[in-house]
C-alpha positions in Angstrom: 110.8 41.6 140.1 113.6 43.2 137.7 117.5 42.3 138.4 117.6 45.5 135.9 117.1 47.7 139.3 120.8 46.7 140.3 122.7 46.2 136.8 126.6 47.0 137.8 129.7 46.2 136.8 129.7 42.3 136.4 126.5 42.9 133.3 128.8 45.5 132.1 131.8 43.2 131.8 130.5 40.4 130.3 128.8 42.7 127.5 132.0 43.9 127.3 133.2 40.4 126.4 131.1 39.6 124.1 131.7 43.0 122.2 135.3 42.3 121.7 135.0 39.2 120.5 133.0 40.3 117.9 130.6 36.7 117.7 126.7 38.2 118.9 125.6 34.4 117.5 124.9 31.7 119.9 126.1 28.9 117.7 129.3 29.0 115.0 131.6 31.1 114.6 134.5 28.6 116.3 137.1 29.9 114.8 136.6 33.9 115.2 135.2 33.5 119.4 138.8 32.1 120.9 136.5 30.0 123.0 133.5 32.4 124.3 130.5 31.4 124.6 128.3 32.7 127.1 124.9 31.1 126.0 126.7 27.7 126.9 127.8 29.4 130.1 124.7 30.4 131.0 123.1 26.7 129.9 125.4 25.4 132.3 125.4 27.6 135.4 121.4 27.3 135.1 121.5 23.7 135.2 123.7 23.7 138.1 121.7 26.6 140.2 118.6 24.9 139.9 119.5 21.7 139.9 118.2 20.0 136.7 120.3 17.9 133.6 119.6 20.1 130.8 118.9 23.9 130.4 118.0 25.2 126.8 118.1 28.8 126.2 115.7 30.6 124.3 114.8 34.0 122.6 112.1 34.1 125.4 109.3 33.0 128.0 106.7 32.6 125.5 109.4 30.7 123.4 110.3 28.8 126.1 106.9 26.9 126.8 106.6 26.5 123.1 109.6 24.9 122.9 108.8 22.8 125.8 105.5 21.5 124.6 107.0 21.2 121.3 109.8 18.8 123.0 107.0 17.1 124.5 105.2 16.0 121.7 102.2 18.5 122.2 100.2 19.5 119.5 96.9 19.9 117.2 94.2 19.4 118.8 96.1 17.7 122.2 94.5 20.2 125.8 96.8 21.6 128.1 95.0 22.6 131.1 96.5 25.6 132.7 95.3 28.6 135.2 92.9 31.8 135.0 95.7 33.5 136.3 98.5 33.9 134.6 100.3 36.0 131.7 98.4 36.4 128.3 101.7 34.7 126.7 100.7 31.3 128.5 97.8 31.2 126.5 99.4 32.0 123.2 102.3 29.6 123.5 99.8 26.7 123.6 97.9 28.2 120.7 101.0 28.9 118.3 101.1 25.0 118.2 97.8 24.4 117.3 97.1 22.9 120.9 93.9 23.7 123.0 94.5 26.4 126.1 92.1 24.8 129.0 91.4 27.6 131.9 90.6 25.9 134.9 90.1 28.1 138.2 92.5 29.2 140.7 92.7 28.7 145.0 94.0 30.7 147.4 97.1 29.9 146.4 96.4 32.3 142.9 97.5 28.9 141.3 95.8 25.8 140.3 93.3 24.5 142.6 94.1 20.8 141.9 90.3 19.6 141.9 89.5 22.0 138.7 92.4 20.6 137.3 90.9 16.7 138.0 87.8 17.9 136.6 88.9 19.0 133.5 90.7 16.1 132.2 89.2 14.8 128.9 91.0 11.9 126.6 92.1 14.9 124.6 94.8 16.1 127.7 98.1 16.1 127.3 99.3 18.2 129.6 99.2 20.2 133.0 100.9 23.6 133.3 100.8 25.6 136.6 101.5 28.9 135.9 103.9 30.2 138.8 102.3 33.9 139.6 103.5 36.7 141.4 106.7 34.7 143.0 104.7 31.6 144.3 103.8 28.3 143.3 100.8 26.1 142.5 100.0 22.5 144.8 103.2 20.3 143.0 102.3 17.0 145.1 99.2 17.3 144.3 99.3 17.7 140.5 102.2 14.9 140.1 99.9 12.6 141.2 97.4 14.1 138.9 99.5 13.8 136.2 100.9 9.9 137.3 97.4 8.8 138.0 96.6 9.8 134.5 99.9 9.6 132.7 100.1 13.6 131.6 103.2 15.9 131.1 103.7 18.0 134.3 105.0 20.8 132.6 105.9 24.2 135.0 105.9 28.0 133.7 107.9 29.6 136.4 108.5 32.6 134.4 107.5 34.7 137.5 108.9 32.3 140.3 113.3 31.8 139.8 114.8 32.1 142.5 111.7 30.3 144.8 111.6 26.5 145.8 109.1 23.5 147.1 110.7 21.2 149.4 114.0 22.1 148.7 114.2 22.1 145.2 113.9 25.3 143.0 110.6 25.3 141.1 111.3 24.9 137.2 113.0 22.0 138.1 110.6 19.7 139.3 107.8 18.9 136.4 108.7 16.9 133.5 109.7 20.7 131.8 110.1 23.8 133.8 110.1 27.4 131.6 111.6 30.2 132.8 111.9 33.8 131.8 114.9 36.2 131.2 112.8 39.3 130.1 113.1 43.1 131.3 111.0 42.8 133.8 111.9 39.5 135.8 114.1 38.6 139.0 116.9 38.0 136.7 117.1 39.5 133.4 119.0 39.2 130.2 116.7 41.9 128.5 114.8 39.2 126.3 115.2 35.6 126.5 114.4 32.4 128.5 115.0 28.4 129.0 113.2 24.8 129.0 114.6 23.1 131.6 114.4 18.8 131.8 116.1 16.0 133.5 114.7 13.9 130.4 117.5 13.5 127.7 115.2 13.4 124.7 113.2 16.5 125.6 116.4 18.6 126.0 117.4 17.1 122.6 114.0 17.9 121.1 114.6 21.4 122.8 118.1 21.6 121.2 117.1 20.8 117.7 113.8 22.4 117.5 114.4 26.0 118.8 117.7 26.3 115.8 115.9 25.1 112.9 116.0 21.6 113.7 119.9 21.7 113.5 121.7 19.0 115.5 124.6 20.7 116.5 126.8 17.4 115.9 130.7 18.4 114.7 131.9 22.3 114.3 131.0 22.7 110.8 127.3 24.6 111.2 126.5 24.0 107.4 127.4 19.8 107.7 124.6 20.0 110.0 122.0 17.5 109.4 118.1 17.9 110.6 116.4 15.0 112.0 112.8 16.8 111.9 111.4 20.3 111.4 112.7 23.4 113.6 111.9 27.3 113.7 114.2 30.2 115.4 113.7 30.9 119.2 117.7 31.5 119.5 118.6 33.6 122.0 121.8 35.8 120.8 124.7 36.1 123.0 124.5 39.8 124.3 121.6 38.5 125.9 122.9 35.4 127.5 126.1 37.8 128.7 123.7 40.0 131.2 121.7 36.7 131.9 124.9 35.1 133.3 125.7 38.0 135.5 122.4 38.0 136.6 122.2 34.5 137.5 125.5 34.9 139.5 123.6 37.5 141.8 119.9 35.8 142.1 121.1 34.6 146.1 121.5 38.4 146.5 118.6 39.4 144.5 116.1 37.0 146.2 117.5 38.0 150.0 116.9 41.8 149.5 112.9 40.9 148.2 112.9 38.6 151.4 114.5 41.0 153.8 111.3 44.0 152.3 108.6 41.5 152.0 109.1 40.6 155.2 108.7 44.1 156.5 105.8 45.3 154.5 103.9 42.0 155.5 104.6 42.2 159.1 102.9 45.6 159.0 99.7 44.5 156.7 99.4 41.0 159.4 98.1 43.6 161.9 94.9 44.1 160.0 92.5 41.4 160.9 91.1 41.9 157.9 93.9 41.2 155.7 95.0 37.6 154.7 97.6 36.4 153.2 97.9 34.4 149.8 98.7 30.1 150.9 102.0 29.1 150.0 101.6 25.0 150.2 103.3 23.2 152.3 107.1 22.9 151.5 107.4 25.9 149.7 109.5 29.3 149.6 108.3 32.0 147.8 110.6 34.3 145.9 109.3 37.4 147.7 108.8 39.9 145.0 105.9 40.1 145.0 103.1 40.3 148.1 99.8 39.2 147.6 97.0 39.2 150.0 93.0 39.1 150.1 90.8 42.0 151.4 86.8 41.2 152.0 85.7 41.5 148.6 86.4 43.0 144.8 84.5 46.5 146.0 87.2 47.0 149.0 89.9 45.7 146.9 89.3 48.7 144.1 89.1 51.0 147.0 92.4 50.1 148.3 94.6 50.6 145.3 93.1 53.8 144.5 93.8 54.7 147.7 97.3 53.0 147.3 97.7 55.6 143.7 96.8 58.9 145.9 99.2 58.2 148.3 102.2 57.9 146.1 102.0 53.5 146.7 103.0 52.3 143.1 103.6 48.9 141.8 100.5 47.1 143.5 97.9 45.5 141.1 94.1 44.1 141.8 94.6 41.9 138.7 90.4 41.7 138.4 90.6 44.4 135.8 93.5 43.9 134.5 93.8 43.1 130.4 97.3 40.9 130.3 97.2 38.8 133.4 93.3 37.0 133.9 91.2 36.2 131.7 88.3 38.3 132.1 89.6 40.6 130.1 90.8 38.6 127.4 88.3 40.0 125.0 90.5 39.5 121.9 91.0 35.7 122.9 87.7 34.7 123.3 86.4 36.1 120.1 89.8 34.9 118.4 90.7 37.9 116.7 93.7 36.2 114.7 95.4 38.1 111.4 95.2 34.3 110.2 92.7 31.9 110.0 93.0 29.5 113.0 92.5 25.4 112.5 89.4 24.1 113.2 90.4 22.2 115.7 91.3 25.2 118.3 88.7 27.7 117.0 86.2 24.4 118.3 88.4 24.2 121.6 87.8 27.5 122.5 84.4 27.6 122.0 84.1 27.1 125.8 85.1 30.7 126.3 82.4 32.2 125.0 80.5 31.1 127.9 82.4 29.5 130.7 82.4 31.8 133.9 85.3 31.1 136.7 83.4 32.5 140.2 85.6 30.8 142.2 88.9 32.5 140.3 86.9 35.4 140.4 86.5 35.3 144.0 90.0 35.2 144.7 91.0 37.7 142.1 88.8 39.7 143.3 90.0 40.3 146.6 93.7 39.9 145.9 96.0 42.9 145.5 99.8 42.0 144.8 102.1 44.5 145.3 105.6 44.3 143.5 109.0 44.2 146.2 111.4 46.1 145.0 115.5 45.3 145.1 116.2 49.8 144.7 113.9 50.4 148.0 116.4 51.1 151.2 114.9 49.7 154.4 113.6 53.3 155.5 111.8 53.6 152.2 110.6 50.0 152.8 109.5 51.0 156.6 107.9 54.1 155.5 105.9 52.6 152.6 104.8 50.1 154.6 102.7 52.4 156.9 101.7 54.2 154.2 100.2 50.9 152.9 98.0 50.4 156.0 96.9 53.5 156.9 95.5 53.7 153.0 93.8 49.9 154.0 92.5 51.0 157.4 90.6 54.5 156.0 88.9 52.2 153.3 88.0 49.6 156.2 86.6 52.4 158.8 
């Protein structure tokens, strides 16, 4: 996914900027910035770029949905239902509020499969959150009229996904609140950081507020400040904002090149009958960095990315034994090992973890192997990893 593959001169210059002025603090500091203020920059060329009212910037992705269910009104004891599949960070974001993670399986769309998501309502949920993996989205139509039909918070983690859209509109945008993030190792980077992103006015206050103490930013006098209710720190500084902004500027660019290799490497791999390709729902463009597909089961899978690591193939992932992104591996979750003691009411939530077993998730990330697009690669590196890639699948298959 990283933008850092292709930092240039544009990163370098706003850095630059912010390192003259001397102000590395998002708010304050009128006087000394002679009117920079790349954070707010970057606020507003996200909201304009992906086509939402408000953007709040954070110190991160795992701040971000935090933040957002914060905004939202989330809480002790309230169940957000969310994927298998997804970044460990997911799970903890919920949990830092004292709110109830629910795993419900994925389809072959490595997202959500909307009937799990039915099934798992209880008067306790509050919230749905589709966890965008792997540059692709969940079944949106589907779960708003989940969340309508039962009056719940639609609320998107497209950490993975900017750049991508379902019909027409660029995903982070289209739930009640979208999270993205501007880590080291996404499409767009500002080295740490990300955003909540609303069209509601009083979640993007919330947001405002809450991730800066609970100050309310009214008049240019930071210590006037009054507090309307209880904040922490999830400020992003503005070094950080400064590469994001020049990132931003180039995510057109950024998103064409994945496209442009994607395209290439799966052209090749649709040639093996044996190789399928993960479902993008109807209405949606992926991001293209990264591609997933299915082989016939787990024990072929394994095969193939070994096979992938002794012929010089990096960057591809059967996420089945993998510790950060599903939750079969989640060992130090499902026994809660916390350095604090946890509330009752989410050491009780989680009990279900002990036991609960996802075949179908299993089954898909199982087969599934998702292989990262790089921006670096030139198109003869591209064509010549690409028959690498299926020459390593068809010796497994003989």
């Amino acid at each position: 996914m990283p933008g850092f593959e292709l930092f240039g001169d544009s990163e370098r210059k706003e850095l630059q900027d912010v390192l003259d002025n001397g102000v590395l603090m998002r708010y304050g500091f009128d006087g000394m910035r002679n009117g920079h203020w790349k954070a707010k920059e970057l606020e507003k060329a996200l909201q304009d770029k992906l086509q939402v009212n408000h953007a709040q910037l954070v110190s991160s992705g795992t701040a971000a949905v935090s933040v957002a269910l914060a905004t939202a009104g989330i809480g002790a004891g309230d169940e957000v239902i969310m994927p298998t599949f997804t970044f460990v960070a997911s799970f903890e974001a919920i949990m830092m509020l004292g709110a109830i993670p629910i795993l419900v399986d994925i389809d072959d769309t490595l997202t959500l499969d909307p009937k799990a998501v039915e099934d798992a309502i209880t008067n306790k949920t509050k919230a749905i959150m589709p966890v965008h993996m792997c540059g692709s989205m969940a079944n949106l139509h589907a779960l708003q009229d989940i969340c309508n039909k039962h009056s719940l918070i639609l609320i998107e983690d497209s950490s993975q996904a900017t750049g991508a859209t379902y019909n027409g509109k660029p995903l982070g945008s289209i739930g009640d609140l979208g999270c993205l993030s501007l880590d080291f190792v996404k499409i767009i980077t500002a080295g740490e950081g990300g955003a909540v992103l609303t069209n509601n006015e009083a979640f993007y206050r919330h947001a405002d507020h809450y991730s800066d103490h609970g100050h309310d930013h009214v008049g240019n006098d930071r210590g006037a400040e009054t507090h309307p209710f209880l904040g922490y720190n999830f400020r992003i500084s503005e070094l950080h904002a400064a590469v994001g902004l020049a990132q931003l500027r180039r995510l057109d660019e950024f998103v064409a090149i994945q496209k442009k290799n994607y395209s290439i490497i799966r052209e090749a791999l649709s040639h093996i009958p044996q190789v399928t390709f993960r479902t993008v729902p109807e209405g949606g463009e992926e991001s293209y960095s990264f591609l997933s597909f299915f082989l016939l089961d787990l024990e072929t899978s394994r095969k193939v990315i070994q096979a992938f690591k002794e012929n010089g193939i990096d960057a591809c992932w059967n996420y089945y034994d993998n510790n950060w992104h599903y939750i079969r591996k989640w060992e130090h979750l499902k026994t809660l090992k916390t350095l604090y003691p946890l509330s009752m009411e989410v050491k009780e939530g989680l009990e279900y973890l002990k036991s609960q077993t996802f075949e179908q998730s299993d089954h898909y990330i199982g087969r599934n192997i998702s292989c990262l697009i790089k921006l670096s690669w030139t198109e003869e590196e591209v064509r010549e990893r690409a028959k690498k890639m299926v020459k390593a699948i068809t010796s497994v298959l003989k």
